[in-house]
C-alpha positions in Angstrom: 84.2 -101.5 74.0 82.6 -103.7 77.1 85.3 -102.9 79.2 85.0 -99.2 78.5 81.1 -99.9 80.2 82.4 -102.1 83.0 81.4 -99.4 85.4 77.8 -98.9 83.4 76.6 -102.6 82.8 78.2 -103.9 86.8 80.5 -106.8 85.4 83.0 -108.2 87.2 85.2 -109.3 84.6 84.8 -110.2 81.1 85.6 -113.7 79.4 86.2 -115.2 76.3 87.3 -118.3 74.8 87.4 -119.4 70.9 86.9 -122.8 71.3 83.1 -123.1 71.9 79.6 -123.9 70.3 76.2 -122.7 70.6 73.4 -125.2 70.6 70.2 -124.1 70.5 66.4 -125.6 70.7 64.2 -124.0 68.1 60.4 -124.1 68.1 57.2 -122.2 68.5 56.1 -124.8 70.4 58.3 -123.8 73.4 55.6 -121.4 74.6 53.0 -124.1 75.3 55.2 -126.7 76.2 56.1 -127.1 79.1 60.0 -128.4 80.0 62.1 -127.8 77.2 64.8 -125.7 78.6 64.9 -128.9 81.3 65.2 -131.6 78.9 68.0 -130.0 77.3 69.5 -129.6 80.2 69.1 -132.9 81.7 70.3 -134.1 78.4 73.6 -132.3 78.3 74.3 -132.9 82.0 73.1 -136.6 81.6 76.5 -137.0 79.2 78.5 -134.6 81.3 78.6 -131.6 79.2 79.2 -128.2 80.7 77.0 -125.5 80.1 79.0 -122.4 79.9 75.9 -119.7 79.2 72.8 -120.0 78.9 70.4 -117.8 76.8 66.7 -118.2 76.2 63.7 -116.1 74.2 59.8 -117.4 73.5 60.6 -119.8 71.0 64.6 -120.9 72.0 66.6 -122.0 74.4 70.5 -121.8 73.3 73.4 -122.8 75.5 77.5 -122.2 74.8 79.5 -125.7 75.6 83.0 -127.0 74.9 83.6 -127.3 70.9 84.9 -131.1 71.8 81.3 -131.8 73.1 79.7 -130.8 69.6 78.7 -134.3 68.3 78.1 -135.7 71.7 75.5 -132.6 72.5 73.9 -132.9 69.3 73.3 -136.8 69.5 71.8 -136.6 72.8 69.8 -133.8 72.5 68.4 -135.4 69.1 67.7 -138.9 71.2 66.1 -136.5 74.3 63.8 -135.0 71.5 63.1 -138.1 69.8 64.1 -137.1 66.9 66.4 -140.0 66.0 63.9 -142.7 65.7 63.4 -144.2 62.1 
């Protein structure tokens, strides 16, 4: 169906892969805070995680990453959020 609209939409070429994750930071506090998008980022590069796509609205920021990276995206963006502490 895409490929049928390559012409339409301008894509070069179209890729996929099955063994990926999207993460995403939820909150409707993204609109007046400032830096979310770049904390999750930092985090994720911080642990050397590759970001393969990156999509954002208002209220979330959501990324795609290597399925192996699960646990080890999760646990740093929980400690970049503070949301870890006791």
């Amino acid at each position: 169906m895409l490929r049928g609209s390559q012409a339409e939409l301008g894509f070069d070429q179209l890729l996929s892969g099955p063994n990926v994750v999207k993460v995403s930071v939820i909150g409707a506090g993204m609109r007046s805070h400032a830096g979310v998008a770049q904390q999750m980022f930092k985090a994720l590069a911080d642990r050397g995680i590759n970001i393969q796509v990156i999509s954002t609205s208002e209220i979330k920021v959501s990324v795609l990453i290597a399925e192996e990276y699960t646990e080890l995206a999760l646990r740093g963006l929980h400690s970049a959020y503070g949301l870890d502490a006791a």
